[in-house]
N, CA, C and O atoms as a MOPAC input file, in Angstrom:
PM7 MOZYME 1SCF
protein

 N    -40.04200 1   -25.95400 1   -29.11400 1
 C    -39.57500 1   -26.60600 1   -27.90600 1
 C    -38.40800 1   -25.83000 1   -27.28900 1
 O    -38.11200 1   -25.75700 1   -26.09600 1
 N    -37.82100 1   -25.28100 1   -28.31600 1
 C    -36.54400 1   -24.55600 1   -28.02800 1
 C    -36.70300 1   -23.30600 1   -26.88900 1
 O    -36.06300 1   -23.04500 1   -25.87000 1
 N    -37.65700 1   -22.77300 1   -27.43200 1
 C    -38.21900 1   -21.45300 1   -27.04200 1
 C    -38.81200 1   -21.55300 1   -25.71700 1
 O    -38.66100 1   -20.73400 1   -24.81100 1
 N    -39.44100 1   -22.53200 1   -25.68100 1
 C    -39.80400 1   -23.06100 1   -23.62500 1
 C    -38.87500 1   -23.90900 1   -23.37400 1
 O    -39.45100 1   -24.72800 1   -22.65800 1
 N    -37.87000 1   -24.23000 1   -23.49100 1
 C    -36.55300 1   -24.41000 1   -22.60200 1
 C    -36.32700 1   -22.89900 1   -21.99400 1
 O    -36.25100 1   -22.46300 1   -20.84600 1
 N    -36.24400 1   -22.20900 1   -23.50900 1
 C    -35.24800 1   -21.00700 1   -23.02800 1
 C    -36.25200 1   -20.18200 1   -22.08700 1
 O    -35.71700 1   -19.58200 1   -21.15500 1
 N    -37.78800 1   -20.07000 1   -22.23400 1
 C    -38.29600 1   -19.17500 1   -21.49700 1
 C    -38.11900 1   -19.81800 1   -19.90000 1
 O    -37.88900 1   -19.16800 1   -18.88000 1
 N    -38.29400 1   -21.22800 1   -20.02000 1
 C    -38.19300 1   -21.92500 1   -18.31200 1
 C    -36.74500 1   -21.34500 1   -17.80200 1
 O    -36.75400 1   -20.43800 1   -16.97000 1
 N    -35.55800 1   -21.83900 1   -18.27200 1
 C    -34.76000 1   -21.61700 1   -17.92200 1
 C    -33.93100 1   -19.91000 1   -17.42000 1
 O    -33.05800 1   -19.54500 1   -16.63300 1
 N    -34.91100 1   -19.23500 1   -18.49800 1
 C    -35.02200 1   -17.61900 1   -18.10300 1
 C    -35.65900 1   -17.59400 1   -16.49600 1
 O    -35.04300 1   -17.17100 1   -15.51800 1
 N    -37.12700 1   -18.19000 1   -16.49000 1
 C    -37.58600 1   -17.44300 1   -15.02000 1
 C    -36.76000 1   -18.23800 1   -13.73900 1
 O    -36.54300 1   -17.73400 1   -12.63700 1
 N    -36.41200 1   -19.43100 1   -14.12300 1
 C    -35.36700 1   -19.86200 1   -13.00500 1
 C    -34.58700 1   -19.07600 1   -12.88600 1
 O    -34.73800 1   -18.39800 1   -11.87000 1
 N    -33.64100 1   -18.79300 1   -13.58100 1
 C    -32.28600 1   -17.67500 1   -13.02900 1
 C    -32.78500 1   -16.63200 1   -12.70700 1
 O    -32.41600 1   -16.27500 1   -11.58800 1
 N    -33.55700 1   -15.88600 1   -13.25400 1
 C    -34.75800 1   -14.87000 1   -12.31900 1
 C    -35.02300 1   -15.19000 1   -11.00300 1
 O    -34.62500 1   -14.43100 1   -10.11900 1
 N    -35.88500 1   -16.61000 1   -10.62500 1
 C    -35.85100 1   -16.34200 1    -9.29800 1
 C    -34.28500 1   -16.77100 1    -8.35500 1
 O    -33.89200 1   -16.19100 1    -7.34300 1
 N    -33.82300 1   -17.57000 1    -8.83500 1
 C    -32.87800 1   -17.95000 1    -8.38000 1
 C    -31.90000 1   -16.41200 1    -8.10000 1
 O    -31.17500 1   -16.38500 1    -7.10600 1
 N    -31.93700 1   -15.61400 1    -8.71200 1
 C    -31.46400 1   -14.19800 1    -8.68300 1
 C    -32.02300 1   -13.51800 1    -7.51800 1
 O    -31.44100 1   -12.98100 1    -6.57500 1
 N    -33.07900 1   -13.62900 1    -7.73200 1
 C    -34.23400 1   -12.69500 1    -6.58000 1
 C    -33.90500 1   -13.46500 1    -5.46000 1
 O    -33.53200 1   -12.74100 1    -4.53700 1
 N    -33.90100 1   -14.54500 1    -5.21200 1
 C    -33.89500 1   -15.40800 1    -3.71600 1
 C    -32.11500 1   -15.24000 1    -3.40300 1
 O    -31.88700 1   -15.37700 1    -2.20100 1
 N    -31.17500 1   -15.04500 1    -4.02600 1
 C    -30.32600 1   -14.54900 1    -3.54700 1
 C    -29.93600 1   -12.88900 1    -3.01600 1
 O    -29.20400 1   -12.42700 1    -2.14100 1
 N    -30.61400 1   -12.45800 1    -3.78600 1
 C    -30.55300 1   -10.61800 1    -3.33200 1
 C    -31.69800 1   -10.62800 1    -2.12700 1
 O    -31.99200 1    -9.58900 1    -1.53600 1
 N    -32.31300 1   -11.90800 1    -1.82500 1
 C    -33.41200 1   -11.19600 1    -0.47500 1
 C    -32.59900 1   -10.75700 1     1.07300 1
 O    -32.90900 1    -9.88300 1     1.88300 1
 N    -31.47800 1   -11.72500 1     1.08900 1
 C    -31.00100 1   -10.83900 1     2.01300 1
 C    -30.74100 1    -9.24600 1     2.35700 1
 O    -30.70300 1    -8.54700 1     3.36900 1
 N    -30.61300 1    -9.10600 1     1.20900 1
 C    -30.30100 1    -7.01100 1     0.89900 1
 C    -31.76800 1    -6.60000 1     1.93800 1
 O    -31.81300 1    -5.95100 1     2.98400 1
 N    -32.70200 1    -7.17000 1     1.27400 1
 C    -33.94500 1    -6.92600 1     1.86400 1
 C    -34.86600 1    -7.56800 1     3.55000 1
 O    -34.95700 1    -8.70400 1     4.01700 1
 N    -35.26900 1    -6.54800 1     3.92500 1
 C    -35.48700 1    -7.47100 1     5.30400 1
 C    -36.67500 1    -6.22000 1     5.46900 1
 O    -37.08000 1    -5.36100 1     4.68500 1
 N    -37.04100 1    -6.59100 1     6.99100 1
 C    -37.57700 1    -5.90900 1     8.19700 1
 C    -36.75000 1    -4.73200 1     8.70400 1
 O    -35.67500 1    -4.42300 1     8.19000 1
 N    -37.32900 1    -4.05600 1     9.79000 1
 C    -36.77400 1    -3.00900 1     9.88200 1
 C    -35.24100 1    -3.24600 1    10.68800 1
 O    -34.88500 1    -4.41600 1    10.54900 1
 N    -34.75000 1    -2.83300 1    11.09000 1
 C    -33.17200 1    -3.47700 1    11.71500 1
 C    -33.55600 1    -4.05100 1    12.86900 1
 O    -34.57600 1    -3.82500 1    13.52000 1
 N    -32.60900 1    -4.86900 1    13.10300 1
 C    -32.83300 1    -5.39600 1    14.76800 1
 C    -31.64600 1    -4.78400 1    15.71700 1
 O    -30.83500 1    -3.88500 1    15.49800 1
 N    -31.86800 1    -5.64500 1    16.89000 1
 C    -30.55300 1    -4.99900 1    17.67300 1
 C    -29.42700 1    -5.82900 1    18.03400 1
 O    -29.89900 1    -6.75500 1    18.69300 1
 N    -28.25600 1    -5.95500 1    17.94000 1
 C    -27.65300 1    -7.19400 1    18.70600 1
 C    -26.18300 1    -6.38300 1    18.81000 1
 O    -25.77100 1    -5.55800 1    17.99400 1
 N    -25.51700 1    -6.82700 1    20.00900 1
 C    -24.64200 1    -6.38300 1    20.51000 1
 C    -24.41700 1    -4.63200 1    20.88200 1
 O    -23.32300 1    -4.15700 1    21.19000 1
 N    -25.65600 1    -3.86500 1    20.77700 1
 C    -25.58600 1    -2.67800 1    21.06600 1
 C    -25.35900 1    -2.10600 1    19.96800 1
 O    -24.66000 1    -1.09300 1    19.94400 1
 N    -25.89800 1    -2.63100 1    18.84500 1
 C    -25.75800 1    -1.58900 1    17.25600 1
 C    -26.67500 1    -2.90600 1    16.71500 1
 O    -26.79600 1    -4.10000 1    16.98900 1
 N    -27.27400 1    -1.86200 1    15.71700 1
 C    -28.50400 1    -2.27300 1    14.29400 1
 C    -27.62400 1    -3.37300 1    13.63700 1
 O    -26.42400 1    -3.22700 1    13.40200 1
 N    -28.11600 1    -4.13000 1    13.45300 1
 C    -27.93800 1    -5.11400 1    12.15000 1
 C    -28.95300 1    -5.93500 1    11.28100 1
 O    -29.60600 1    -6.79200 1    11.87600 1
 N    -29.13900 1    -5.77800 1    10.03800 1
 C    -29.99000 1    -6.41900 1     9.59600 1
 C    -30.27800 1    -7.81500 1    10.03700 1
 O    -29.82300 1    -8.33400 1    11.05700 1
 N    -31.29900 1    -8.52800 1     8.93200 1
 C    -32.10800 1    -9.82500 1     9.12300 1
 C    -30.70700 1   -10.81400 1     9.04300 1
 O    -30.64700 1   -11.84000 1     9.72200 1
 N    -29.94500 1   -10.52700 1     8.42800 1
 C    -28.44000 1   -11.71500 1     8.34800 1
 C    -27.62600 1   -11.45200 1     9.83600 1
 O    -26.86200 1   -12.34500 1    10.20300 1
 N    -27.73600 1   -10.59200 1    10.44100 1
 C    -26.97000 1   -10.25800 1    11.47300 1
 C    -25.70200 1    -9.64800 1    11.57700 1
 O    -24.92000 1    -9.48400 1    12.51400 1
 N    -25.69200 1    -9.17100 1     9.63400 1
 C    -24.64400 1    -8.05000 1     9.51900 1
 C    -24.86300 1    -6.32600 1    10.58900 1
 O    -25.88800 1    -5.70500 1    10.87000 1
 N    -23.87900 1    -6.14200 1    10.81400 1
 C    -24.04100 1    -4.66800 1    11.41100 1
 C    -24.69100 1    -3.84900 1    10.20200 1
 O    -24.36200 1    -4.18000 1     9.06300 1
 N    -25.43500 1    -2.98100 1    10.35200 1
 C    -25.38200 1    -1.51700 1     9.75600 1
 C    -24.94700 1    -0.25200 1    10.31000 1
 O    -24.60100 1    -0.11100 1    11.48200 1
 N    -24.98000 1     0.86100 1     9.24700 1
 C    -23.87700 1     1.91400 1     9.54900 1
 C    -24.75900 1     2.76700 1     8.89000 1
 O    -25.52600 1     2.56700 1     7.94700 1
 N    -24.37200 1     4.31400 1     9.93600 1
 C    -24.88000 1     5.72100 1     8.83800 1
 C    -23.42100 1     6.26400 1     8.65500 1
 O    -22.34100 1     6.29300 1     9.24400 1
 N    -24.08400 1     6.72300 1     7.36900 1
 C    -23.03700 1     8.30500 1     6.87900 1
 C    -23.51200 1     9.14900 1     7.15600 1
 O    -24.67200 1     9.48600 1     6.91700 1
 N    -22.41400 1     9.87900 1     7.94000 1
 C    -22.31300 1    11.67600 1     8.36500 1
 C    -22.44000 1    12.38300 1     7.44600 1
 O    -22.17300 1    13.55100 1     7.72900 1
 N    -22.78700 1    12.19000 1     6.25400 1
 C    -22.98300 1    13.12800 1     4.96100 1
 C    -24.13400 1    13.23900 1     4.82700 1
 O    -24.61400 1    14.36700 1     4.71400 1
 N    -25.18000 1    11.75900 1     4.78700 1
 C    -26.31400 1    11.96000 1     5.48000 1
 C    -27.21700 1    12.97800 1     6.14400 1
 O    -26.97700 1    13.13000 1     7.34100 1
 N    -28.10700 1    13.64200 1     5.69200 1
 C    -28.81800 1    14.75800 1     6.39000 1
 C    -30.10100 1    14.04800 1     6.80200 1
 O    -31.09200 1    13.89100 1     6.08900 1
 N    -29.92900 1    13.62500 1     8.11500 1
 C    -31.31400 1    13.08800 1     9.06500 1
 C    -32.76700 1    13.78500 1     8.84400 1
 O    -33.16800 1    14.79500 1     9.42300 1
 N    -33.23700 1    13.26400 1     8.18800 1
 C    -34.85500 1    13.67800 1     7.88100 1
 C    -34.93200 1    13.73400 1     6.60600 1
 O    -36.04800 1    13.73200 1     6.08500 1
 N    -33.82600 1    13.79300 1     5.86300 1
 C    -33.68500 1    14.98100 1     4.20800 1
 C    -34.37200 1    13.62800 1     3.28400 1
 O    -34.56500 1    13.67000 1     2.06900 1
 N    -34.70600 1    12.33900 1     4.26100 1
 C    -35.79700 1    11.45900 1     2.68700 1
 C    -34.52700 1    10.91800 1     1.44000 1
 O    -34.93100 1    10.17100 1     0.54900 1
 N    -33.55300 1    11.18800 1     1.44100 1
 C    -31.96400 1    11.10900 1     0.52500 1
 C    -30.99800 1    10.10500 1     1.07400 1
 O    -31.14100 1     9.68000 1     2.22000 1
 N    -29.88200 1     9.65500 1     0.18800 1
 C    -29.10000 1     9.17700 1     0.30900 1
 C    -28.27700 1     9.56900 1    -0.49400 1
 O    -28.45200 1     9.45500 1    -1.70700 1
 N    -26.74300 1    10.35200 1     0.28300 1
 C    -25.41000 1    10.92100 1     0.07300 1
 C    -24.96000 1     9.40400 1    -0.54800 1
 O    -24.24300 1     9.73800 1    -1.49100 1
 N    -24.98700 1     8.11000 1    -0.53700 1
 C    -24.05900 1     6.73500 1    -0.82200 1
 C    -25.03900 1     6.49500 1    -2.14800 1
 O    -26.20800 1     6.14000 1    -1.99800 1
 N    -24.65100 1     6.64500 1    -3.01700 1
 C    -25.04400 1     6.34000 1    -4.54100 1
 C    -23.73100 1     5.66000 1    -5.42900 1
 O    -22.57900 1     5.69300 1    -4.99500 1
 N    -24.00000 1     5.21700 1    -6.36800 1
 C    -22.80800 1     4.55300 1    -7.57600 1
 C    -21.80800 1     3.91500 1    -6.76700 1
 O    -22.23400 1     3.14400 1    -5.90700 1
 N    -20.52500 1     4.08000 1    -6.86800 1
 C    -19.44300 1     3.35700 1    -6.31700 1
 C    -19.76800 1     3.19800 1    -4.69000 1
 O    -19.83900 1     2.17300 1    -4.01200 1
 N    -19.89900 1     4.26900 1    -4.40500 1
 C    -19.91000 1     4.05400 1    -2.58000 1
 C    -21.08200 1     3.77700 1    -2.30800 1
 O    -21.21700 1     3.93000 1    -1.09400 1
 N    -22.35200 1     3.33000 1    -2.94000 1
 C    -23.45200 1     2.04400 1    -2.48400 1
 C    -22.33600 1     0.76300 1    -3.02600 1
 O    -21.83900 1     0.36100 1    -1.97400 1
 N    -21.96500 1     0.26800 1    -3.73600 1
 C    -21.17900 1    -0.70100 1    -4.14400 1
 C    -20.18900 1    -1.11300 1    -2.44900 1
 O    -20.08300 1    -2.15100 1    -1.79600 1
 N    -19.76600 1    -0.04400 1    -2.31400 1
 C    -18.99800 1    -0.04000 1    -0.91200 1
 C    -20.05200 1    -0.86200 1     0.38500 1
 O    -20.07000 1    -2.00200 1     0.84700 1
 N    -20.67300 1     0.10900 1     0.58200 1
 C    -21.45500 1     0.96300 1     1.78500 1
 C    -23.13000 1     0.05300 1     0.67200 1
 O    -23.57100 1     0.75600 1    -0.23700 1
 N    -23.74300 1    -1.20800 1     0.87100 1
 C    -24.63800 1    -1.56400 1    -0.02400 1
 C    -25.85500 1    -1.32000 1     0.80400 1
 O    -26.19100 1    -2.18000 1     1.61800 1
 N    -26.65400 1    -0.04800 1     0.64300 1
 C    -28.00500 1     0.53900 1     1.11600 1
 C    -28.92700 1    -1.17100 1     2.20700 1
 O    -28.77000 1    -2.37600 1     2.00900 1
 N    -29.39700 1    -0.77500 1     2.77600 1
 C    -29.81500 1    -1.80400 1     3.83800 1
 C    -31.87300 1    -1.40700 1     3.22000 1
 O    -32.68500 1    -0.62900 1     3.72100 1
 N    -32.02100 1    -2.37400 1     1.98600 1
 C    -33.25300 1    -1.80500 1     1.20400 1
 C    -34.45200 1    -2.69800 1     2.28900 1
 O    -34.53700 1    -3.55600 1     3.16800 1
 N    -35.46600 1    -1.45700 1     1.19300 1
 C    -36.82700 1    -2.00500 1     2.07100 1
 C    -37.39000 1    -2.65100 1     0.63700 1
 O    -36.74900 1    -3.00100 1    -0.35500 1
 N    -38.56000 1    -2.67300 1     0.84800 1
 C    -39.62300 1    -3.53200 1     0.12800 1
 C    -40.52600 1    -2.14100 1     0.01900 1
 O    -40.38600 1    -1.24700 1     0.85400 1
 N    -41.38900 1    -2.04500 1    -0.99300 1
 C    -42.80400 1    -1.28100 1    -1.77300 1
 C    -43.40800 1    -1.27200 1    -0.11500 1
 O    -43.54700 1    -0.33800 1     0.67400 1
 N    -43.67100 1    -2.64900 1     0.00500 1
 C    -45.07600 1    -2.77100 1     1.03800 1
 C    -44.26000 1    -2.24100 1     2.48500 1
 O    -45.07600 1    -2.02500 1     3.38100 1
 N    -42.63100 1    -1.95500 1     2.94500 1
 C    -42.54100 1    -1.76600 1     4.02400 1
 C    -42.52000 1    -0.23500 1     4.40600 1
 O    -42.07900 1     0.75300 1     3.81900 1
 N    -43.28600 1    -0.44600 1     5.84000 1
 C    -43.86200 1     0.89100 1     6.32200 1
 C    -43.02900 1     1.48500 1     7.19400 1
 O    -41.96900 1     0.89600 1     7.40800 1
 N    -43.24600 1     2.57800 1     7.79800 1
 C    -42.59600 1     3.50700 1     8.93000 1
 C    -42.83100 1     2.82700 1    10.21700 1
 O    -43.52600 1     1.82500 1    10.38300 1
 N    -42.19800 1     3.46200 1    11.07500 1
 C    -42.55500 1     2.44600 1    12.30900 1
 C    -41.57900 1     3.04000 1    13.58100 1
 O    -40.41100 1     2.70300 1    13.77900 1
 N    -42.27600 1     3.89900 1    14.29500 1
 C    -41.13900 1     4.60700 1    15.38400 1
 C    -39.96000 1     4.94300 1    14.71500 1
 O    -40.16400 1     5.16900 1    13.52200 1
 N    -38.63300 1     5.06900 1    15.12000 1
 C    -37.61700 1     5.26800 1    14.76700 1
 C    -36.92700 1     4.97100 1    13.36500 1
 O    -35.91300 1     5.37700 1    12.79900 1
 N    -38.13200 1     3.91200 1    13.01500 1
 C    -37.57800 1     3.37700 1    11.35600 1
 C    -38.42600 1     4.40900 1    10.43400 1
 O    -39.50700 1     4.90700 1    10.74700 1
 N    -37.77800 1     4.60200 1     9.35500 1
 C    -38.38600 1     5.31200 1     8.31900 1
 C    -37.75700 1     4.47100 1     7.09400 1
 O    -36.73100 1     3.79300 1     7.04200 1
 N    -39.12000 1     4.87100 1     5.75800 1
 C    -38.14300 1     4.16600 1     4.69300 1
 C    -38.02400 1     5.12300 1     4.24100 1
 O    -38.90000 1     5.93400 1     4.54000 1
 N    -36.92800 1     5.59800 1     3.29600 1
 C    -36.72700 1     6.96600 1     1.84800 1
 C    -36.44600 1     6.46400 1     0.68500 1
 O    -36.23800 1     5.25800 1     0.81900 1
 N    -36.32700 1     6.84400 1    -0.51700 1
 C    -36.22000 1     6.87400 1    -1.71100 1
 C    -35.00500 1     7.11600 1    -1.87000 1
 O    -34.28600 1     8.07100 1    -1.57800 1
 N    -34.78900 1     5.78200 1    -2.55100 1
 C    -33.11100 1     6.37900 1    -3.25800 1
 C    -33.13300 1     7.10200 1    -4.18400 1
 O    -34.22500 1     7.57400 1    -4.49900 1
 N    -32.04700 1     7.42100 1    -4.88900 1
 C    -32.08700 1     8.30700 1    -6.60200 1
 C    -32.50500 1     7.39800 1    -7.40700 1
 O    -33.01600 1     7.82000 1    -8.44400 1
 N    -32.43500 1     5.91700 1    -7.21700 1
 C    -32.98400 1     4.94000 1    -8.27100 1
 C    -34.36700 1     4.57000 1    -8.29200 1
 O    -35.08700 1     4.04200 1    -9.13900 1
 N    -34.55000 1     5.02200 1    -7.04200 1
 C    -36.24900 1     4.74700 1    -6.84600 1
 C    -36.47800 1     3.76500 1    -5.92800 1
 O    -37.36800 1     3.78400 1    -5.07900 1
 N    -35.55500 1     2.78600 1    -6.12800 1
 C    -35.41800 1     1.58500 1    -5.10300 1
 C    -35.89800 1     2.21800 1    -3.33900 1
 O    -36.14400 1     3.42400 1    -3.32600 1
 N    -35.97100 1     1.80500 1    -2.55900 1
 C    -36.21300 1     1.82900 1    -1.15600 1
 C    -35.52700 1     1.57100 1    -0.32100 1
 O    -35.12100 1     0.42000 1    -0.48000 1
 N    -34.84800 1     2.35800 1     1.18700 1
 C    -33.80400 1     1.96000 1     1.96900 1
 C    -34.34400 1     2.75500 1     2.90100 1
 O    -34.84600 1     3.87700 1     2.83400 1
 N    -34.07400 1     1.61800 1     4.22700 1
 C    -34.68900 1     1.77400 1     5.67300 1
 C    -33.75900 1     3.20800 1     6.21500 1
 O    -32.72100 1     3.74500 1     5.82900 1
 N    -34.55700 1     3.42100 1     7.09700 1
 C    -33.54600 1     4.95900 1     7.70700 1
 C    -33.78200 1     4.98000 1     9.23200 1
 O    -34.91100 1     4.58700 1     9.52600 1
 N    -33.08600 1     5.30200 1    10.17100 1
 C    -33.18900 1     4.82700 1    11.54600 1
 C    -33.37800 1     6.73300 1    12.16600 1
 O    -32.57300 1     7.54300 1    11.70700 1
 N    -33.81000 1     6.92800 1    12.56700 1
 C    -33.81200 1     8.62300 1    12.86700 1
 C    -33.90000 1     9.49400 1    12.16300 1
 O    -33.87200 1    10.65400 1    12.57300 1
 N    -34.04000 1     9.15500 1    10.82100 1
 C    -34.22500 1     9.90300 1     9.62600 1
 C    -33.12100 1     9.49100 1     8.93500 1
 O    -33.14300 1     9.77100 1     7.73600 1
 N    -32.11500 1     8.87800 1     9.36300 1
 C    -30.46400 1     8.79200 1     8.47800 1
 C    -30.45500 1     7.42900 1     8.06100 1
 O    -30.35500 1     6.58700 1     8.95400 1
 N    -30.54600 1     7.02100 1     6.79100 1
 C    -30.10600 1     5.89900 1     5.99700 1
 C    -29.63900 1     4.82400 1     6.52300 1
 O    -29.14500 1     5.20700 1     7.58400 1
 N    -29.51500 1     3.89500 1     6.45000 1
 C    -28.57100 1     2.42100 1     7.01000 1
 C    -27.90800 1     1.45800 1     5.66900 1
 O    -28.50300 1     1.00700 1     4.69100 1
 N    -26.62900 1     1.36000 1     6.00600 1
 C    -26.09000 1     0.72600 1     5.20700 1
 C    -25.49700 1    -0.75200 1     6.02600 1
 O    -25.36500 1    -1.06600 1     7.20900 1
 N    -25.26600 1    -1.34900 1     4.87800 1
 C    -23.83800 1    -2.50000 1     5.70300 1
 C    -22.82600 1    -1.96000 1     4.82600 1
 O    -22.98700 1    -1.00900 1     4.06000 1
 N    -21.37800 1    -2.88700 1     5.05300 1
 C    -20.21900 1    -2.54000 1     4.76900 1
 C    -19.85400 1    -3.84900 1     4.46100 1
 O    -19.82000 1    -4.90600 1     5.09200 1
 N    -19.54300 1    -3.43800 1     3.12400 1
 C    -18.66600 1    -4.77300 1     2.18900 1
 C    -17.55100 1    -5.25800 1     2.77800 1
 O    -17.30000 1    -6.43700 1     2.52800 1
 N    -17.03100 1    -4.84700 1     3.28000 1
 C    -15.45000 1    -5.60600 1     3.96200 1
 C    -15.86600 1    -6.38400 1     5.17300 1
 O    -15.03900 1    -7.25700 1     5.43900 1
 N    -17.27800 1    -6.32500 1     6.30100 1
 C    -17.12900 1    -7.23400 1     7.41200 1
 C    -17.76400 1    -8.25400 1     6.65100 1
 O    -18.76800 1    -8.19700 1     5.94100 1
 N    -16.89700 1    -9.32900 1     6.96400 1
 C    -17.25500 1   -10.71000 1     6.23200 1
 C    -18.26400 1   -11.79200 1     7.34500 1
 O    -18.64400 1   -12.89400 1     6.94900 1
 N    -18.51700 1   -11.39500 1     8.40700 1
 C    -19.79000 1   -12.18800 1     9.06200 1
 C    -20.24600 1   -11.35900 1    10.20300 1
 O    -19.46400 1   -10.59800 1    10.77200 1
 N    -21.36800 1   -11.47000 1    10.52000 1
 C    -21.49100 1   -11.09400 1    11.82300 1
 C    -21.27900 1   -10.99300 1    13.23100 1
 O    -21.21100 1   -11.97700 1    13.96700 1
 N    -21.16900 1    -9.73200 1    13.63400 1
 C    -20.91000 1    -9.63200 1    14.55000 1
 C    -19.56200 1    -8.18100 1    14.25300 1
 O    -19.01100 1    -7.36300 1    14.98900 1
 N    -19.52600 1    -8.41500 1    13.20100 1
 C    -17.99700 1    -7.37500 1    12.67100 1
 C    -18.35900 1    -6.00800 1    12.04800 1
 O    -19.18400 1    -5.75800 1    11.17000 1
 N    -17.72800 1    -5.38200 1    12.56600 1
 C    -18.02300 1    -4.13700 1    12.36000 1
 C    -16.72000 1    -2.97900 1    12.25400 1
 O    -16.55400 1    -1.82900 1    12.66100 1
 N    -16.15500 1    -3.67500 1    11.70500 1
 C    -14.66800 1    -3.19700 1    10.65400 1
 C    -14.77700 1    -1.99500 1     9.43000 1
 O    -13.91200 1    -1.54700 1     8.67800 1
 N    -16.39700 1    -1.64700 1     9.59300 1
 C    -16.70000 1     0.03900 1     9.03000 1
 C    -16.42600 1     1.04500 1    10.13700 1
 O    -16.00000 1     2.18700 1     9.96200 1
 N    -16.73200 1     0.46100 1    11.32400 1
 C    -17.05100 1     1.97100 1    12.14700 1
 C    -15.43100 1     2.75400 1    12.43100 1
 O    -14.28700 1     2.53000 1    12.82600 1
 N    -16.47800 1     3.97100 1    11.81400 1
 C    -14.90000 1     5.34700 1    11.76800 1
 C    -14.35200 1     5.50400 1    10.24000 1
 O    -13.74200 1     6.43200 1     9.71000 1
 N    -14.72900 1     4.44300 1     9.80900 1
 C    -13.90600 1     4.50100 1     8.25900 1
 C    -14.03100 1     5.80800 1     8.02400 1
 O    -15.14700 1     6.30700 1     8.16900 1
 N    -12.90300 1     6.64000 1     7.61000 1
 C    -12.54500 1     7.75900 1     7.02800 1
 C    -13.46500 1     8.69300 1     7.77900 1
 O    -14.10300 1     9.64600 1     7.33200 1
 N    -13.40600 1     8.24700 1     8.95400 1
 C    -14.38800 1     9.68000 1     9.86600 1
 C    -15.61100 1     9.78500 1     9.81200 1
 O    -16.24400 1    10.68100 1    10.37000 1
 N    -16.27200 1     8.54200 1     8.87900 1
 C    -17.83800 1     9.44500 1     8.46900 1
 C    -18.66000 1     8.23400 1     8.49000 1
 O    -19.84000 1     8.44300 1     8.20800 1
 N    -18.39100 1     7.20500 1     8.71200 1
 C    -18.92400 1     5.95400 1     9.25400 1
 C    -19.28200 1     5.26300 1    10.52700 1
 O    -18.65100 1     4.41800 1    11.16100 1
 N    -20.02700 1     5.61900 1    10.67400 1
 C    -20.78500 1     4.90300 1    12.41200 1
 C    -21.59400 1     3.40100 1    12.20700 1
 O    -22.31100 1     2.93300 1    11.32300 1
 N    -21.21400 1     3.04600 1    13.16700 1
 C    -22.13400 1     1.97400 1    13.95900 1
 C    -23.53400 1     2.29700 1    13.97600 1
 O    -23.63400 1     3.24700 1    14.75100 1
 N    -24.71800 1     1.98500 1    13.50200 1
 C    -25.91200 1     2.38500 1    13.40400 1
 C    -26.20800 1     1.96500 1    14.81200 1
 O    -25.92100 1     0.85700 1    15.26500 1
 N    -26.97600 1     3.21100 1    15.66800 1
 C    -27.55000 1     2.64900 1    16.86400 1
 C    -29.01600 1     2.48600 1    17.47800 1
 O    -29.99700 1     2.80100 1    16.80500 1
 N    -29.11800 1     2.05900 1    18.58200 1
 C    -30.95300 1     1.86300 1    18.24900 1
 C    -31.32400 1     3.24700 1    18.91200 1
 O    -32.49800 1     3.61700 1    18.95300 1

């Protein structure tokens, strides 16, 4: 009996896990106020380190922690200006012109966009 408590109570926090990280995950960006923001209506941002087309992402370990990759899904496709690439983890993250999209941990709701310029190499993702 013990053992299907613990297995039930395992796949709950599983999904309960997964249905909180779906925001990370969306559609391809939208537009609002004249810059990309994901499905929450956070802004996204590229890095200038970023090499447009190169399929890569320069924001790995601490500075994805920062800067948290704006991911796709297995099943999501290319689509005009959107591209998806491969991270180093394997995981999936949308790319707008070939260059990556992130959000930025410090704007706390939408509409804020308290990354752009950070340390010179942070933009406003645009459509």
């Amino acid at each position: 009996m013990k053992i299907t408590s613990r297995a039930n109570l395992s796949r709950s926090l599983t999904l309960a896990l997964l249905a909180a990280c779906g925001s990370l995950y969306a559609a391809p960006p939208m537009v609002a106020d004249g810059v990309l923001v994901g499905a929450n209506g956070m802004t996204l941002y590229t890095f200038d380190k970023d090499v447009a087309g190169s399929g890569k992402s320069a924001c790995n370990g601490p500075c994805a922690t920062n800067w948290p990759p704006f991911m796709a899904t297995e099943s999501d496709k290319a689509a005009g200006d959107y591209s998806v690439i491969t991270r180093d983890d394997g995981s999936k993250q949308w790319a707008v012109k070939g260059k990556p999209v992130y959000y930025w941990a410090k704007d706390s709701k939408p509409g804020d966009k308290t990354g752009d310029g950070f340390n010179k190499v942070w933009q406003t993702a645009k459509p």
